[in-house]
C-alpha positions, 0 to 999 in steps of 0.5 A: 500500500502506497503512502498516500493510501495509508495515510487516507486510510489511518485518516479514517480510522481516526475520523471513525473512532471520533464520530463513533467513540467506542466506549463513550458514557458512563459505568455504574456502580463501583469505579474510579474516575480521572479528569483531565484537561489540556488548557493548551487546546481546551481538550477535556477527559473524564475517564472512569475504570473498574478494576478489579483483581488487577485487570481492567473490567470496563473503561468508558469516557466523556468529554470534549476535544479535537478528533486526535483526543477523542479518538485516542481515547476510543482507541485506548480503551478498546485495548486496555479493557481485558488486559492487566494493569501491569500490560496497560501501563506497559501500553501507555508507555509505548504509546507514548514512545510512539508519539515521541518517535523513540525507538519501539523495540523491546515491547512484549507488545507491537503495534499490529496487536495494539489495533487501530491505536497505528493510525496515531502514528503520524501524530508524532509529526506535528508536536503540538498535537502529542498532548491531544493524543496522549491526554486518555492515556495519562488519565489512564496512568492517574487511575491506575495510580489511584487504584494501586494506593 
């Protein structure tokens, strides 16, 4: 697939996921809650967890913000949901190597098996916008943080 091809394509996956966010809303009952914004662009994040026995049970999100934030957020918790919290917390920072454009060996994980989180990828050309994609996963980090104290 030529360049042009791919870069339409990641383009979509984007404008999916910010049109139709994957897990948008609220969990009941028992969960942890973080609120984020970035006061550089106006992004803002409410990301609610449940974990339980170290895995992450649910995640869902609300908020506001450009199509990277929102759709990084879809994204992001699509693939944490399931996993333990050790592994998200290990996603998180290869994501954020990834926007960084730092080496990405030496992962358990590659980013065919992290979805559609690689359309982010080019993200990392256009530095004022990194905090747009990073936003859900810090949030992510503060309650795992939360949960673990």
């Amino acid at each position: 697939m030529s360049f042009n091809n791919l870069d339409t394509l990641y383009r979509q996956v984007i404008m999916d996921h910010y049109k139709n966010p994957r897990n948008r809303g609220q969990i009941e009952g028992d969960h942890l809650s973080v609120e984020l914004n970035n006061p550089t662009c106006g992004d803002r994040i409410d990301l609610q967890l449940k974990v339980d026995d170290g895995v992450v049970q649910d995640a869902k999100f609300e908020g506001e913000g450009c199509s990277i934030s929102l759709s990084s957020a879809s994204m992001m918790t699509q693939v944490i949901i399931g996993q333990n919290v050790e592994d998200a917390l290990k996603m998180s920072q290869m994501f954020s190597d990834m926007m960084l454009g730092e080496e990405m060996e030496g992962y358990e994980f590659n980013l065919d098996e992290l979805g559609d989180i690689q359309a982010l990828q080019g993200v990392a050309k256009f530095p004022a916008r990194i905090k747009c994609a990073t936003l859900a996963w810090k949030a992510m980090e503060q309650g795992v943080e939360k949960e673990e104290s």
